[in-house]
PyMOL Python script that loads the backbone (N, CA, C, O; Angstrom):
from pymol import cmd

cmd.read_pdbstr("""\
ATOM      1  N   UNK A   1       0.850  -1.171   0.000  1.00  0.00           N
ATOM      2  CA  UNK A   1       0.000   0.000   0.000  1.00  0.00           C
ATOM      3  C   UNK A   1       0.896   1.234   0.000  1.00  0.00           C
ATOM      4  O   UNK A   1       1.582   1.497   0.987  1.00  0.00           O
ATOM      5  N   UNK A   2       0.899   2.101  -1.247  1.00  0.00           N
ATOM      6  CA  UNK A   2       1.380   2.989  -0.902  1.00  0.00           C
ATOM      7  C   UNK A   2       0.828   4.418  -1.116  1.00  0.00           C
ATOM      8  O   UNK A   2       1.651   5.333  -1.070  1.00  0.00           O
ATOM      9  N   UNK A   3      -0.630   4.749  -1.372  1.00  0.00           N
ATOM     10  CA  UNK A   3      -1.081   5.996  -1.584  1.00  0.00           C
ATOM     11  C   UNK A   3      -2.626   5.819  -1.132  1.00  0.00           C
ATOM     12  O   UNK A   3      -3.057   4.764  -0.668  1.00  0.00           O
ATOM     13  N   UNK A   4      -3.466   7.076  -1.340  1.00  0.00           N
ATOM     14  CA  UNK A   4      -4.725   7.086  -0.992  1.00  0.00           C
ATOM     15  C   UNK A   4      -5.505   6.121  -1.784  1.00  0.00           C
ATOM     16  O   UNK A   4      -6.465   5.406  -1.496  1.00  0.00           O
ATOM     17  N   UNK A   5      -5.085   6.232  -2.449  1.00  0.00           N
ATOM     18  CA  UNK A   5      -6.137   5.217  -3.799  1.00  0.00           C
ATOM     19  C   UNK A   5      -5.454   3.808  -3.746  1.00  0.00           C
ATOM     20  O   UNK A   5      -5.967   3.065  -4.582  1.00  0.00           O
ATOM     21  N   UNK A   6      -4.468   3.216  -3.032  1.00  0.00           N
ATOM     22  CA  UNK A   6      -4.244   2.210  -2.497  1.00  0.00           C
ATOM     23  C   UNK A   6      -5.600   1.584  -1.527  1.00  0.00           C
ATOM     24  O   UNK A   6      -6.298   0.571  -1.577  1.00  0.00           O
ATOM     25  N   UNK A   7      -5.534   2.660  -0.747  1.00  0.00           N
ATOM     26  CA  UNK A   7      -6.371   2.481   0.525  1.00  0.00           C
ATOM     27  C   UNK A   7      -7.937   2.655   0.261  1.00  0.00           C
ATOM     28  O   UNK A   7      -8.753   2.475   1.165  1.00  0.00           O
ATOM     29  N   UNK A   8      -8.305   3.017  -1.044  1.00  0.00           N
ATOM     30  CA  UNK A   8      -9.781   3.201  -1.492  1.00  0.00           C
ATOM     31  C   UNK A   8      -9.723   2.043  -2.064  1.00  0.00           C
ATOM     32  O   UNK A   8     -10.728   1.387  -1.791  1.00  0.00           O
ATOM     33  N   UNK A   9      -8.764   1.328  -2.949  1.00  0.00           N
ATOM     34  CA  UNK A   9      -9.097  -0.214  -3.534  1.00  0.00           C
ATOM     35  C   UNK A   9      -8.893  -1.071  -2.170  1.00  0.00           C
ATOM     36  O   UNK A   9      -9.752  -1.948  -2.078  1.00  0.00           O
ATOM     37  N   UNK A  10      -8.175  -1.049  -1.323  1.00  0.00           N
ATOM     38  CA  UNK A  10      -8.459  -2.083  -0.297  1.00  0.00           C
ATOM     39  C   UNK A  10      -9.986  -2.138  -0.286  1.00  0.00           C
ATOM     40  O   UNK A  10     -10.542  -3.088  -0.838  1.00  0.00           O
ATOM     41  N   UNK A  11     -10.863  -0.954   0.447  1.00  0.00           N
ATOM     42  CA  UNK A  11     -12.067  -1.205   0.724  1.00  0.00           C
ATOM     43  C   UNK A  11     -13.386  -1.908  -0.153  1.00  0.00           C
ATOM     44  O   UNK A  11     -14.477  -2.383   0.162  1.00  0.00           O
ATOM     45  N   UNK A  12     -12.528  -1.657  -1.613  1.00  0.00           N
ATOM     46  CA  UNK A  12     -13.553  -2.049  -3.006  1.00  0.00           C
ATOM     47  C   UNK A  12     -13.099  -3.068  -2.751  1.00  0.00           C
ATOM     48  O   UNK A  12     -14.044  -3.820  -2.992  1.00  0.00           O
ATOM     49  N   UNK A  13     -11.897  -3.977  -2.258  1.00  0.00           N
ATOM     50  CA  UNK A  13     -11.956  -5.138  -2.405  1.00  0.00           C
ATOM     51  C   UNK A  13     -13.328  -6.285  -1.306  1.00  0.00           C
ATOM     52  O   UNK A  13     -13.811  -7.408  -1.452  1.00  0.00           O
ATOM     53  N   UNK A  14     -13.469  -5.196  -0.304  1.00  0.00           N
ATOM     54  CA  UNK A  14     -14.783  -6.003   0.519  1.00  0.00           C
ATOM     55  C   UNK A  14     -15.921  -5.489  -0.085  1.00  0.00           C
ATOM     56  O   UNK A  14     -16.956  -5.708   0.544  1.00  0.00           O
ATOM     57  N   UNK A  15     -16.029  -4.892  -1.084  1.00  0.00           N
ATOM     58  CA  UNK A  15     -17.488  -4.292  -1.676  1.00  0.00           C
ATOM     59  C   UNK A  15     -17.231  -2.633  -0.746  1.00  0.00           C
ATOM     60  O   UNK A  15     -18.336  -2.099  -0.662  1.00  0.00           O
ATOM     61  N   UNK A  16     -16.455  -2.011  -0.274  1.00  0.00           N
ATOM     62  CA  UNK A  16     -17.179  -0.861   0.673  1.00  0.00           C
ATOM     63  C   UNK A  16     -16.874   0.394  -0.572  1.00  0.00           C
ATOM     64  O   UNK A  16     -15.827   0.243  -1.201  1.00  0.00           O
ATOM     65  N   UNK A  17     -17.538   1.314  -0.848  1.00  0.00           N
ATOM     66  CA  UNK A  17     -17.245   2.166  -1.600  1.00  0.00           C
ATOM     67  C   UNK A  17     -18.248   3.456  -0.758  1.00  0.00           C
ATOM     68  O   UNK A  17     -19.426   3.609  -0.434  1.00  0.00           O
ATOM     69  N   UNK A  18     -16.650   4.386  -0.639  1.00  0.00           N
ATOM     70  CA  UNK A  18     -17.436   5.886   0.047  1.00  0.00           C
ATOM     71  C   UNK A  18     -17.159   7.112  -0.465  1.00  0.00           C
ATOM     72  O   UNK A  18     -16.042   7.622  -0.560  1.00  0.00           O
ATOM     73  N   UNK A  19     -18.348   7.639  -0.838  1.00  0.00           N
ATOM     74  CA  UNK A  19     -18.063   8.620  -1.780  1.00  0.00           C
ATOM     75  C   UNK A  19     -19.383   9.621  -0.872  1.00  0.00           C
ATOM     76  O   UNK A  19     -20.529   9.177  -0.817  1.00  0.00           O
ATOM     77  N   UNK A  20     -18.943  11.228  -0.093  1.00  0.00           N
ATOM     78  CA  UNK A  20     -19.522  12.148   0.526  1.00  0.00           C
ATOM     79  C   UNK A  20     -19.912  13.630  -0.252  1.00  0.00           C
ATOM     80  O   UNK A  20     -20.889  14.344  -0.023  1.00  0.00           O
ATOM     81  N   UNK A  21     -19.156  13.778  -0.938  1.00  0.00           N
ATOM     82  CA  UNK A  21     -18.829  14.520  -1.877  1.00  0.00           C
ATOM     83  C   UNK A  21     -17.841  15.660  -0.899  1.00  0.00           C
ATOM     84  O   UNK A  21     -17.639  16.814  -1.278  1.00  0.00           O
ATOM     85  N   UNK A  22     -17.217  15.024   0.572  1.00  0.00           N
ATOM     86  CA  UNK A  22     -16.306  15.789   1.253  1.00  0.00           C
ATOM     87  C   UNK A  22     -15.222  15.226   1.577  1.00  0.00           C
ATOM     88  O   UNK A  22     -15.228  14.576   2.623  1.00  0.00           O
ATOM     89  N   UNK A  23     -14.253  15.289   0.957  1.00  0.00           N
ATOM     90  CA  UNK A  23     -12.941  15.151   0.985  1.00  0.00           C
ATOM     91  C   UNK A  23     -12.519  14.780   2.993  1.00  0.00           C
ATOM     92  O   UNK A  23     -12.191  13.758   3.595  1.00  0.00           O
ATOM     93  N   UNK A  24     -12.622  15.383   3.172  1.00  0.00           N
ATOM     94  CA  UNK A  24     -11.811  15.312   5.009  1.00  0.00           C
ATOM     95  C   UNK A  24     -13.644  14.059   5.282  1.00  0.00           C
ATOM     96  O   UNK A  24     -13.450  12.928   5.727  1.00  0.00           O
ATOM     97  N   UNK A  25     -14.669  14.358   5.059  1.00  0.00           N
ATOM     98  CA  UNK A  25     -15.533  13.679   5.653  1.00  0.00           C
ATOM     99  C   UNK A  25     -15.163  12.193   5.246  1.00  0.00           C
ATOM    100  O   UNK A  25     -15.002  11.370   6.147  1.00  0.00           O
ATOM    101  N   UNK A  26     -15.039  11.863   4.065  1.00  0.00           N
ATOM    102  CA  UNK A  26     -14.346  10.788   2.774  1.00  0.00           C
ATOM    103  C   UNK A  26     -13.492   9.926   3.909  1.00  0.00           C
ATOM    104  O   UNK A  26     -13.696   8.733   4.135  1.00  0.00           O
ATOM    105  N   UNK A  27     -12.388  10.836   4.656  1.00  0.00           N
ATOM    106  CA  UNK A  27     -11.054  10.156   4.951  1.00  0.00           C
ATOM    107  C   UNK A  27     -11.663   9.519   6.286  1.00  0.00           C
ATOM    108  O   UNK A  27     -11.437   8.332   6.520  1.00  0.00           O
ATOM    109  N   UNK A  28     -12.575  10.434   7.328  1.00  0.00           N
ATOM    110  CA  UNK A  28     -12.623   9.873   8.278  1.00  0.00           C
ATOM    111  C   UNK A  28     -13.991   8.588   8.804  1.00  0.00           C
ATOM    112  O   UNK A  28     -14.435   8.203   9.886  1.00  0.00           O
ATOM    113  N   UNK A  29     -14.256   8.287   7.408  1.00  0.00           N
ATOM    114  CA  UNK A  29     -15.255   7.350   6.823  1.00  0.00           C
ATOM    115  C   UNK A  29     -14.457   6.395   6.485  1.00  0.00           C
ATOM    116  O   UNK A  29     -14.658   5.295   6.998  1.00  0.00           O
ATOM    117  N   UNK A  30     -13.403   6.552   5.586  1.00  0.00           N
ATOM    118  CA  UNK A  30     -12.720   5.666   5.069  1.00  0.00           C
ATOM    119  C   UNK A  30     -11.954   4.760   6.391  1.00  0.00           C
ATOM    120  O   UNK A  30     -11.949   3.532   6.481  1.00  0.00           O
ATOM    121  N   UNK A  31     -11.166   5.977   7.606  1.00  0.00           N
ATOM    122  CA  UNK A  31     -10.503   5.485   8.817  1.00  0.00           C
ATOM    123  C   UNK A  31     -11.770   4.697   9.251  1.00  0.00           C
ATOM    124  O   UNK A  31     -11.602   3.479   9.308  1.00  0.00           O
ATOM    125  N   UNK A  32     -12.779   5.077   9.509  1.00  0.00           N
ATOM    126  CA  UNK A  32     -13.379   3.997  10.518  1.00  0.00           C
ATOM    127  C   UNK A  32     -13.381   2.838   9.947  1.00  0.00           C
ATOM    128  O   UNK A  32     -12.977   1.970  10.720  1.00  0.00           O
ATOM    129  N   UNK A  33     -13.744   2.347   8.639  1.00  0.00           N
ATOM    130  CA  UNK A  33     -13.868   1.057   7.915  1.00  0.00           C
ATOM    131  C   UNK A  33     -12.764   0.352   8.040  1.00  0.00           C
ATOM    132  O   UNK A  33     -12.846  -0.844   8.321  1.00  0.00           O
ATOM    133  N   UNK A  34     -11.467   1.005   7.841  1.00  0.00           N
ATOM    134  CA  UNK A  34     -10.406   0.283   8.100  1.00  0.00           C
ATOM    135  C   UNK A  34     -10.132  -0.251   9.340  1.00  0.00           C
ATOM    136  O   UNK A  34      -9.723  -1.400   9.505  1.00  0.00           O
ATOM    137  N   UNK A  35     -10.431   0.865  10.565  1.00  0.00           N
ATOM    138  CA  UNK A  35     -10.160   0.054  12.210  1.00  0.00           C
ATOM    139  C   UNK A  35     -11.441  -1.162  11.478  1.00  0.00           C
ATOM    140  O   UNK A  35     -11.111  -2.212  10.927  1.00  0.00           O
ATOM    141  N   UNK A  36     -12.605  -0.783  11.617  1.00  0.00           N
ATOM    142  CA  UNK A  36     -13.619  -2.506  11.682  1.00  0.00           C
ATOM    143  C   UNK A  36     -13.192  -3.212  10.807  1.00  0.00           C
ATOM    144  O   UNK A  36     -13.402  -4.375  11.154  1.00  0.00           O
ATOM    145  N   UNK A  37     -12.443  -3.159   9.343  1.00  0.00           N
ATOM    146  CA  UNK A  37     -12.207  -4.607   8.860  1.00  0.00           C
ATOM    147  C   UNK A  37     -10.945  -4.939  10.103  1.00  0.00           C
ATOM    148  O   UNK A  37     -11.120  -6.017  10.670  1.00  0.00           O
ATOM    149  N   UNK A  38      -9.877  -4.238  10.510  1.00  0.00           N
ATOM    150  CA  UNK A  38      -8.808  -4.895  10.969  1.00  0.00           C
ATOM    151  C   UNK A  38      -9.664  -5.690  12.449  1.00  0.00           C
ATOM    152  O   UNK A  38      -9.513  -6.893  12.664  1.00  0.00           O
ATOM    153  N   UNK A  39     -10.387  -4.955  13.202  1.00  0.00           N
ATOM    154  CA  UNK A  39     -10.817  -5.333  14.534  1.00  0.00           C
ATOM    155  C   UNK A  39     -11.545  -6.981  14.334  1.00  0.00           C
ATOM    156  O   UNK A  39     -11.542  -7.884  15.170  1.00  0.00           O
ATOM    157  N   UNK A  40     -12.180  -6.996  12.853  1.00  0.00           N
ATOM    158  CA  UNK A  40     -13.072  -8.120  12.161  1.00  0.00           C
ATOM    159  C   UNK A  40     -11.932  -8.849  11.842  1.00  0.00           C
ATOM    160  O   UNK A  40     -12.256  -9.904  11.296  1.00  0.00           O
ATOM    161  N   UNK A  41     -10.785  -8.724  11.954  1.00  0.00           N
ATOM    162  CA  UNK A  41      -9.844 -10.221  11.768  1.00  0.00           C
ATOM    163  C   UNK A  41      -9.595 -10.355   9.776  1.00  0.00           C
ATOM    164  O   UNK A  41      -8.964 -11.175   9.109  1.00  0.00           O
ATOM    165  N   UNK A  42     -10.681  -8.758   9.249  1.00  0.00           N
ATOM    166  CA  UNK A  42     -10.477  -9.566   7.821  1.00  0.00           C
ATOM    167  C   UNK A  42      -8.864  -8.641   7.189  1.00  0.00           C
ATOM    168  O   UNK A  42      -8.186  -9.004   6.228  1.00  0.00           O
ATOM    169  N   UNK A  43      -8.683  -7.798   7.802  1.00  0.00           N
ATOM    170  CA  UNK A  43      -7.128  -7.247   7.081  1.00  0.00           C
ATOM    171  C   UNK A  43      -5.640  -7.573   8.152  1.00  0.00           C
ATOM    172  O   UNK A  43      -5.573  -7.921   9.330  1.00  0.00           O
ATOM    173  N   UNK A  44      -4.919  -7.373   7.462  1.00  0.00           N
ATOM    174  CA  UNK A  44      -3.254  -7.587   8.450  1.00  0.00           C
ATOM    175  C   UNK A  44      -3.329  -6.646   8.926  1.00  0.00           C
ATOM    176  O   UNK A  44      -4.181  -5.812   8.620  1.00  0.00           O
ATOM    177  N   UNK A  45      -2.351  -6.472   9.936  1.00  0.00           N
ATOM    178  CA  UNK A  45      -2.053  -5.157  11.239  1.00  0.00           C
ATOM    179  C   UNK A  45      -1.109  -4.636  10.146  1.00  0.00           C
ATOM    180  O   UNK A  45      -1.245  -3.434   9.921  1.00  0.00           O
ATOM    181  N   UNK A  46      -0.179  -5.277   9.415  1.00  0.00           N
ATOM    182  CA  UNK A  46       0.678  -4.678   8.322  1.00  0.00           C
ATOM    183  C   UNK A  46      -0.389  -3.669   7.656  1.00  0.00           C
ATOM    184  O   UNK A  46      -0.430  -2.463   7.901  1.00  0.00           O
ATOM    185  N   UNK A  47      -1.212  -4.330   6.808  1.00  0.00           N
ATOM    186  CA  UNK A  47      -1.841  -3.172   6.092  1.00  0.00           C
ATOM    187  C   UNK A  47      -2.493  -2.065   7.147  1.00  0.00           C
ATOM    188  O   UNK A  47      -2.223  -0.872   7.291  1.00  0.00           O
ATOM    189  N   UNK A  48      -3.329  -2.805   7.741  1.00  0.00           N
ATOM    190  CA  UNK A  48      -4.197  -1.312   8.738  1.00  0.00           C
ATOM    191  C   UNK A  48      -3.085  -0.500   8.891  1.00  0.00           C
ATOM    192  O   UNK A  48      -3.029   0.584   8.310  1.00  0.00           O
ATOM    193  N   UNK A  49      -2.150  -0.922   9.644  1.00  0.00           N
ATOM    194  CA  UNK A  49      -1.110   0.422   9.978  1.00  0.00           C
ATOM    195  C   UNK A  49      -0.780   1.298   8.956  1.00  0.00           C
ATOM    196  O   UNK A  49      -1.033   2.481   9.179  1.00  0.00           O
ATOM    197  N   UNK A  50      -0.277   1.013   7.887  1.00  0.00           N
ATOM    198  CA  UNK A  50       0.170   1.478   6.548  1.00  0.00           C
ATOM    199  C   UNK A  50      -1.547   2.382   6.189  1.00  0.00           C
ATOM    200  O   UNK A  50      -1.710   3.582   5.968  1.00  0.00           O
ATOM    201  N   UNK A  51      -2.037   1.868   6.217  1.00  0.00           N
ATOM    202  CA  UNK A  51      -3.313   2.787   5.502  1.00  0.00           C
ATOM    203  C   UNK A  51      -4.021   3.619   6.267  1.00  0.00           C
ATOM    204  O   UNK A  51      -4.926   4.317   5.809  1.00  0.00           O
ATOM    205  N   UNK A  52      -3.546   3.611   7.918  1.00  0.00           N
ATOM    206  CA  UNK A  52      -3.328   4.593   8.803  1.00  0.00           C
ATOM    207  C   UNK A  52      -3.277   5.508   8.644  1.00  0.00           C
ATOM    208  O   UNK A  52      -4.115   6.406   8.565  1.00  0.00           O
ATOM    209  N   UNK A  53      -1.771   5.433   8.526  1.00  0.00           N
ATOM    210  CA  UNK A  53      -0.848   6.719   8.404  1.00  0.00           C
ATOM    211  C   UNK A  53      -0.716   7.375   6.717  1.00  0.00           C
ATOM    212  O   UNK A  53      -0.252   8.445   6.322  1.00  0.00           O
ATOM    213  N   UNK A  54      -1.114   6.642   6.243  1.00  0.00           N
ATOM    214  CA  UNK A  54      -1.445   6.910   4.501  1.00  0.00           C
ATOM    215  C   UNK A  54      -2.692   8.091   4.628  1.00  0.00           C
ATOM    216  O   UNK A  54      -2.751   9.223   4.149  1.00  0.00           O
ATOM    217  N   UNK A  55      -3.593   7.378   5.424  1.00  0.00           N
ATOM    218  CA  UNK A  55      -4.913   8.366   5.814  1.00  0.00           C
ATOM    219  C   UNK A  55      -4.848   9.226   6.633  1.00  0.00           C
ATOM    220  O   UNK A  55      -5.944   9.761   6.799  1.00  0.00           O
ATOM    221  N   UNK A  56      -4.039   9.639   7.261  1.00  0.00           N
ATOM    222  CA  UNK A  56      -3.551  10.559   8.268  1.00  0.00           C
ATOM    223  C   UNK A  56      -2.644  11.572   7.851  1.00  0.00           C
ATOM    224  O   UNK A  56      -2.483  12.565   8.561  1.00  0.00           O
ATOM    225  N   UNK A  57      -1.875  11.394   6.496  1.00  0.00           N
ATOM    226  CA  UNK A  57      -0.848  12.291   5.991  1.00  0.00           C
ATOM    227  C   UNK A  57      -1.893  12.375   4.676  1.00  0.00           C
ATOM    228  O   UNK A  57      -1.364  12.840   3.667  1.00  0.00           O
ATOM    229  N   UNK A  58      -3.314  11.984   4.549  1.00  0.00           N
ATOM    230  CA  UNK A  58      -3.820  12.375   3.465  1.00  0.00           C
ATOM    231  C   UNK A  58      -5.145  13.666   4.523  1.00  0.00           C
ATOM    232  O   UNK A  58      -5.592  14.719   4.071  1.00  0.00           O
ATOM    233  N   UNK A  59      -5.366  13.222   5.565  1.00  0.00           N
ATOM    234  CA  UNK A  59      -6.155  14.207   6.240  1.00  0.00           C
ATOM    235  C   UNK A  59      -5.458  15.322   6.696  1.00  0.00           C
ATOM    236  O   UNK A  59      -6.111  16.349   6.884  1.00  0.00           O
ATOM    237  N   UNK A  60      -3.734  15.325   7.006  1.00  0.00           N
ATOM    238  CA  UNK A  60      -3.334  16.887   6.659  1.00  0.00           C
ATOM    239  C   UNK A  60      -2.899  17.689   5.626  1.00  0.00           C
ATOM    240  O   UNK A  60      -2.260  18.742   5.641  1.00  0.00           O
ATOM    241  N   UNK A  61      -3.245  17.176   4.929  1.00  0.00           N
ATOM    242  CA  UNK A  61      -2.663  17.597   3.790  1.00  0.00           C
ATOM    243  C   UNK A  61      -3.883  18.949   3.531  1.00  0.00           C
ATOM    244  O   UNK A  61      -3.787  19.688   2.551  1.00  0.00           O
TER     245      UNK A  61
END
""", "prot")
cmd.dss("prot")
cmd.show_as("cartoon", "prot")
cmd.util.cbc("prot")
cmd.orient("prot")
């Protein structure tokens, strides 16, 4: 994983697709899905972490 749109195809890969039409609303929609797939056992702690901080240097931006 190395960019935002990394971290938007992870979620298409479980079917999740989020589209707000708000950018910062987008990211912190996108963060919650990622803690529940990782908490749900269905992603690696490798990826969650990585798409973390991917989403976190994409929410200051």
């Amino acid at each position: 994983m190395k960019d935002f749109l990394s971290v938007i195809q992870l979620l298409k890969r479980f079917g999740i697709y989020i589209y707000t039409g708000n950018k910062v609303d987008d990211i912190e929609l996108i963060m919650e899905e990622v803690v529940e797939l990782y908490e749900n056992g269905l992603i690696m702690k490798d990826d969650y972490l990585k798409a973390i901080l991917i989403l976190r240097e994409e929410r200051r931006k």
